[in-house]
VEXRO-819954 format. One record per atom (N, C-alpha, C): z, y, x. Coordinates in steps of 0.1 Angstrom, whole numbers, plus 5000, padded with zeros to 4 digits. Layout:
N
ZYX;...
This chain:
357
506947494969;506347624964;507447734965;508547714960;509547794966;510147844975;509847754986;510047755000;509047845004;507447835003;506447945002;506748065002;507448114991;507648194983;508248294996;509648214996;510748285003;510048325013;509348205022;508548265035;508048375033;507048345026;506148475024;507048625024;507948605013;508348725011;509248795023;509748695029;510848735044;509648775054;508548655058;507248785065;507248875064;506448905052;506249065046;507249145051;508149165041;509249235045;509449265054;510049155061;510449175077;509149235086;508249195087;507149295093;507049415091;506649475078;506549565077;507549695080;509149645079;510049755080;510449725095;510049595099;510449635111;509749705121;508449705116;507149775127;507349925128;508349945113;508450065109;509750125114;510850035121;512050085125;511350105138;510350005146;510650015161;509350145167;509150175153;508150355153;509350405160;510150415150;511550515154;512050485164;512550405169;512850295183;512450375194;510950345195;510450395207;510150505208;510350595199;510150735204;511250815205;512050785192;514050795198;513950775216;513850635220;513850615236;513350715243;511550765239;510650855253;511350985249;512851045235;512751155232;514651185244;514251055248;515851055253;516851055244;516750985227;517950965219;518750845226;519950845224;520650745227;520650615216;519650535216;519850425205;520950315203;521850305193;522850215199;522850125197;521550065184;521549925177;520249925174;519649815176;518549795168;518149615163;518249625151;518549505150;516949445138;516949315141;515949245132;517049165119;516949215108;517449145095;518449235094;519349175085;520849255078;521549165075;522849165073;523749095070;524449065086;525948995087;526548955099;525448935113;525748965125;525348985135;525548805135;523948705142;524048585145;523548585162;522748665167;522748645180;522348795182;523148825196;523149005198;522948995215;522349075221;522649105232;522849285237;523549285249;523449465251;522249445264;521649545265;520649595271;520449735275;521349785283;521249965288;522149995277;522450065268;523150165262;522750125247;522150045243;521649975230;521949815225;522649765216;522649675211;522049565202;521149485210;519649465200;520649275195;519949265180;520449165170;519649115163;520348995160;518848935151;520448885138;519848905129;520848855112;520448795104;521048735096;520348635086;519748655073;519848805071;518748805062;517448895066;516248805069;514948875074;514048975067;514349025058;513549125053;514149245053;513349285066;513549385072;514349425089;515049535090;515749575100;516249695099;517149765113;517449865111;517849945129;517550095130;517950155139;518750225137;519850245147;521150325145;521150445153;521050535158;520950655165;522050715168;522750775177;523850805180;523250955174;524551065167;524851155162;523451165150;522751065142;522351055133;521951125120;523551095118;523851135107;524851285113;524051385100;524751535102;526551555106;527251475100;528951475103;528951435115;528351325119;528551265134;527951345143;527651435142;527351495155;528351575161;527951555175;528951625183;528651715189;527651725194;526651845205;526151775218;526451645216;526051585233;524651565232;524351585243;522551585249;521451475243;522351365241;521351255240;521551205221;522251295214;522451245203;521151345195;521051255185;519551275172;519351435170;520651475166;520251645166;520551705170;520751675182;520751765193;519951815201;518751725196;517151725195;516251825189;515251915199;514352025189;514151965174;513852065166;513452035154;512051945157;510951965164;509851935166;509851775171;510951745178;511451625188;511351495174;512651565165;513651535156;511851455145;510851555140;510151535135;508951395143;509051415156;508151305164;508851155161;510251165160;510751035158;510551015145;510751095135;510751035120;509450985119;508251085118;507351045121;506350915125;507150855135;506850755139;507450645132;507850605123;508250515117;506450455108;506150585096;504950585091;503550545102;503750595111;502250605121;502550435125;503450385129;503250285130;503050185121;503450195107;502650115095;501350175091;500850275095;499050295094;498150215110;499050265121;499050135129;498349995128;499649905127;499249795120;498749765113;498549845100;497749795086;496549815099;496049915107;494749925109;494149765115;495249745127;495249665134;494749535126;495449495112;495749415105;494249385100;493849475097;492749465086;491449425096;491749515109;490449495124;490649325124;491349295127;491649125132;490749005123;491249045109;490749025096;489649035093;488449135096;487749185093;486549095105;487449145119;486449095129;486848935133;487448875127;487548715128;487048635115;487148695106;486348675090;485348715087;485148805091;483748905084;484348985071;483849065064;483849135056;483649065040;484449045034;484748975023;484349045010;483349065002;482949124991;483249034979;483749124970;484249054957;482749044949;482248944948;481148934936;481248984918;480449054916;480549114905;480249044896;480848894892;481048804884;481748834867;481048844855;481648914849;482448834840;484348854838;485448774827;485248824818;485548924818;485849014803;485549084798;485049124784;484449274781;484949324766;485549464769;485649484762;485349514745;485749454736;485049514723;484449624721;483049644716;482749754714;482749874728;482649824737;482349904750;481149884750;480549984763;479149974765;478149884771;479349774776;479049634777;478349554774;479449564759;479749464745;478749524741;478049664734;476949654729;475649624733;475549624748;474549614753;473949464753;475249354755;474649214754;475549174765;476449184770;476649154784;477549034778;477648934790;478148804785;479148784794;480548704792;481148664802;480548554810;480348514824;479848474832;478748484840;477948654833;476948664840;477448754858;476448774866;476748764877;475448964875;476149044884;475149134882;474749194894;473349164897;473049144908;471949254918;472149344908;470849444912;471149574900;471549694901;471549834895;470049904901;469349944887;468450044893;467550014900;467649824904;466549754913;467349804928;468449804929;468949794939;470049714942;470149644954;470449494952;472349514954;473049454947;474949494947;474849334950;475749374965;477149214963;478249234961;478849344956;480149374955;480449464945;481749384935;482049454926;482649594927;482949664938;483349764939;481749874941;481049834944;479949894945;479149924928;479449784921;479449844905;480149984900;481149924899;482250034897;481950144902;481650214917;480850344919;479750374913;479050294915;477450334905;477850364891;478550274884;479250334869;479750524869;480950504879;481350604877;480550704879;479450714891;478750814889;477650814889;477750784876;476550754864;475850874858;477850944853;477451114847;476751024835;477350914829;476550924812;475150844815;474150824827;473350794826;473050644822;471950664815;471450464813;470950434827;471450324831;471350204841;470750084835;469950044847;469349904842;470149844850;470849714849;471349594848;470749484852;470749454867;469649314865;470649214865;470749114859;472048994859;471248914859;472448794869;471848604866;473048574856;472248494847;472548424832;471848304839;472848184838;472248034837;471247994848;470848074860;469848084868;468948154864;469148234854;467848304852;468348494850;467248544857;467448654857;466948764847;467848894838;467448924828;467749034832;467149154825;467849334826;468149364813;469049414818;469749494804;470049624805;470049704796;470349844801;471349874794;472249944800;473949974799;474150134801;474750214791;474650364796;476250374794;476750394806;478050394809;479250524796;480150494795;480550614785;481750674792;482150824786;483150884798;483950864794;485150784797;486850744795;487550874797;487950994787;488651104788;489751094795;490350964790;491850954793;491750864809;490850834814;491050734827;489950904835;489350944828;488551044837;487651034848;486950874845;485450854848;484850784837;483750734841;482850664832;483050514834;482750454822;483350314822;482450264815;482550104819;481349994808;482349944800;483549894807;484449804796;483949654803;484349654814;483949504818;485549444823;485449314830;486649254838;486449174845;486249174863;485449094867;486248924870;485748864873;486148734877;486748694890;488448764896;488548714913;488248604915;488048504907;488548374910;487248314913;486348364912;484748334919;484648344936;483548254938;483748234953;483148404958;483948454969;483548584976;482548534984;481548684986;480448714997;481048725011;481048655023;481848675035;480348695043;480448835048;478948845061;479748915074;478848835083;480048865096;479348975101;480649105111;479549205115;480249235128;479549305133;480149345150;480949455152;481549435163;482749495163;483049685160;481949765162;481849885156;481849865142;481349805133;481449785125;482849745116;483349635125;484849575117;486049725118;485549795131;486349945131;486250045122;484950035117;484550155106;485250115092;484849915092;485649895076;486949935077;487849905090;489049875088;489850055089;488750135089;489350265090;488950305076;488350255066;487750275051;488950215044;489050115047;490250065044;491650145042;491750155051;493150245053;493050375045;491850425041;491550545037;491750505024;490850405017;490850375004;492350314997;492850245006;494450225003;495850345004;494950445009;495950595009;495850664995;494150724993;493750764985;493550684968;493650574970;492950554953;494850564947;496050474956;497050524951;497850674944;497050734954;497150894950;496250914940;495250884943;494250934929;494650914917;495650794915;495950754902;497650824899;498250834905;499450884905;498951054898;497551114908;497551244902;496951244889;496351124888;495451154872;497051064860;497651044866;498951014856;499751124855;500151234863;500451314864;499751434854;498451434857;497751584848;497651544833;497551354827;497651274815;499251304815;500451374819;501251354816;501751174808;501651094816;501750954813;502850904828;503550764824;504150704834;503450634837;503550634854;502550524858;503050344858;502450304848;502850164846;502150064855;501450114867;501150024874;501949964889;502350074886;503750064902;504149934903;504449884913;505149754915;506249804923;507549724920;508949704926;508949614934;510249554938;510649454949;509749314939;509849314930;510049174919;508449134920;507549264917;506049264918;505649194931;506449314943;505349264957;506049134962;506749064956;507348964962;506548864952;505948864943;505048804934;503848814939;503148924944;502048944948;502048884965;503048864973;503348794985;503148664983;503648584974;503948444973;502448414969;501648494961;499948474954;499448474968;499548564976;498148624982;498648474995;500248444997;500148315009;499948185002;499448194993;498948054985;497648084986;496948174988;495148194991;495048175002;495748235012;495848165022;495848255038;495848235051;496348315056;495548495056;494048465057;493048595051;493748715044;494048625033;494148705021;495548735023;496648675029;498148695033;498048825042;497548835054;497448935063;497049045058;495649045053;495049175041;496349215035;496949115028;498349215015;499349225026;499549215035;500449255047;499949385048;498849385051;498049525058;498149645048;497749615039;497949725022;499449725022;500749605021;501949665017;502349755028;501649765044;502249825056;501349985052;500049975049;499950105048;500650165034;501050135031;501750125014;503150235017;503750155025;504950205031;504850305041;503950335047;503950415055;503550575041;503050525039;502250635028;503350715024;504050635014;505350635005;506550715016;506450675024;507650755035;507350885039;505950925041;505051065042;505351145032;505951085017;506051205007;507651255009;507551405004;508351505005;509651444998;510051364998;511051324990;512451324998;513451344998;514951375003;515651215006;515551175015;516051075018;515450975028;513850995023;512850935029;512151005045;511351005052;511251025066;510051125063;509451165050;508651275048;509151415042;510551355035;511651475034;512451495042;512651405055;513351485066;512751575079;510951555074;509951625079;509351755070;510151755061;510051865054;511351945060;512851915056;513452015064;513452085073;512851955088;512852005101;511952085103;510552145092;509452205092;510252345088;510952335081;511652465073;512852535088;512952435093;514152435103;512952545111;511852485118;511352555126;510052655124;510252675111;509852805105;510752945100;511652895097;513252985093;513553015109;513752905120;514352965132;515852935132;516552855116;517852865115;518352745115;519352665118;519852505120;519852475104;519852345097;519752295088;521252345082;521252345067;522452395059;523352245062;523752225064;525152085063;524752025045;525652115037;525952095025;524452075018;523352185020;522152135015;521252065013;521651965028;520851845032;521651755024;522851745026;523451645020;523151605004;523151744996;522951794981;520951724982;520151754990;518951714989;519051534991;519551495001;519751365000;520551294988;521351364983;522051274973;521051254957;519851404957;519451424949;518451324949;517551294960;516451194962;517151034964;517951024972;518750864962;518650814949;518950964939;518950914930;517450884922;516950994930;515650934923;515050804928;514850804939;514450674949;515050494936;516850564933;516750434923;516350444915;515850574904;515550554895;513950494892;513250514904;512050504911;512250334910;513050284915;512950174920;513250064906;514350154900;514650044885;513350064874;512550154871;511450204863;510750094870;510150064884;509349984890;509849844886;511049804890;511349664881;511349664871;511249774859;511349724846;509949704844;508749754849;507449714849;507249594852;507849574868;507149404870;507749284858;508949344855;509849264845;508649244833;508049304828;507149354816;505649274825;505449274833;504049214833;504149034837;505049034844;506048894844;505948804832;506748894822;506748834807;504948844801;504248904807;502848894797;501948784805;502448754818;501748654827;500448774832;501148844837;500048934850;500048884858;500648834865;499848784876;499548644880;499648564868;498948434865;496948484863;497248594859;495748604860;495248744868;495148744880;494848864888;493648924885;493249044874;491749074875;491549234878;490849254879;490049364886;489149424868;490049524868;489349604851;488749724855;487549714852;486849854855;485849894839;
């Protein structure tokens, strides 16, 4: 099981940042940067070869990699032709850039393969948990019932609940559920959660129930697998901004300790469900590198934007002062995220994976 574990987590990892170094890789190369290194893992060099003007490696610890760029970093430069900034502003932004496009990429790729070798996998609206005194709980709802039909319209998927709840707007719903093989309606009038800022029943569905899998054709596995990518961009942000305007911390973030928990779960379900959490941690990271943050490849696309709107070469001293400043957040970012996974760890979150709506 441990051995699992490790695997899993050196996959992940290593995939994902590597797909993400060799963004940079190959467009550094069509931009004419001089690349000097580009290596798979970290730690001591175990097998290396040179190849043209670049030193490609593999190392013994696999999660992840890294590209080296000749005049890179702002001190090291010299002014020769083929070094990083000696590159248009616009050039400079194509390479960063490409690091993220290639984890939306993949995740796409990821989820197509998935989608059109499995079929489309719907979570059944199987119901665990219900809140006390929610509009659930007063209505009669039981744990185990299955809800099979809103409004006399037929749901195989618990996310399809969850929409119809939220935009409910307050209204009563009828409820058709299987209880015991037998089918009953109940009517449930959703209530508005101020503080979550939609409407909610107060339910908890059941993952651990067998999923709906229906196979579909290949226009089709394109349209999920671009919904996908959309819904794994957006619902992140959605909640980030509604923690933000709640002035609240977001306690759902995961750290190294979480997605390496969440790796080791999803390759014990098995390969499906392993590739899918490949595909979400790839667009995950690409996302995360898109924001304006100083250090990351969406704050070095914010300078080069300033660079070629001003008309003026980057400050030395203020990139430096912006990078040291986003470091710091990045770990503060990163210790806040472990002290969470630390905290759901201890309550056994992810001994029980559920879906709260």
């Amino acid at each position: 099981m441990i051995l699992l574990g490790i695997v899993a987590v050196a996959v992940m990892f290593g995939f994902v940042i590597m797909i993400h170094e060799f963004g940079h890789f190959i467009v550094a190369k069509k931009q004419k940067v001089k690349v000097l290194s580009f290596s798979f893992g970290f730690g001591p060099e175990l097998i290396g070869w040179t190849k043209g003007e670049t030193r490609y490696s593999i190392r013994p610890i696999p999660f992840g990699g890294f590209v080296k760029m000749a005049g890179e970093e702002i001190d090291e430069h010299k002014g020769e032709p083929d070094e990083y900034f000696s590159k248009k502003w616009y050039q400079r932004i194509a390479i960063v850039a490409a690091g993220p496009v290639m984890n939306y990429l993949s995740g796409f790729l990821l989820f197509l393969f998935v989608i059109g070798f499995w079929g489309i996998q719907y979570q059944r609206p199987v119901v665990k948990m219900i809140e006390k005194n929610s509009p659930a709980f007063i209505a009669g709802l039981k744990s185990g019932d299955e809800i099979i039909a809103i409004d006399n319209n037929k749901i195989q998927d618990a996310q399809i609940v969850s929409k119809a709840v939220k935009d409910s707007g307050g209204k009563e719903l009828l409820f058709s559920i299987k209880r015991n093989d037998k089918i009953i309606d109940i009517k449930i009038t959703p209530k508005y959660d101020e503080r979550m800022k939609y409407s909610r029943i107060g339910i908890a569905y059941d993952t651990s129930s067998e999923p709906i899998v229906v196979k579909v054709s290949f226009k089709k596995a394109i349209k999920e697998s671009f919904d996908n990518i959309v819904f794994w961009t957006v619902t992140p942000l959605k909640y980030l901004y509604m923690k933000l305007t709640l002035f609240e911390a977001p306690s759902e973030v995961s750290g190294p300790i979480g997605i390496m928990q969440a790796a080791y779960f999803a390759a014990k379900l098995g390969i499906k469900t392993f590739l899918t959490f490949i595909a979400i941690v790839s667009v995950a990271l690409g996302m995360f590198n898109l924001f304006p943050i100083p250090i990351v490849d969406g704050g070095h696309i914010m300078f080069y934007l300033i660079e070629g709107i001003s008309g003026k070469p980057i400050n030395k001293k203020a990139m430096q002062l912006a990078n040291s400043i986003g470091f710091a957040l990045l770990l503060t970012l990163a210790l806040y995220a472990t002290y969470q996974d630390i905290l759901r760890t201890k309550d056994g979150f992810w001994k029980k994976v559920e879906q709260s709506k």
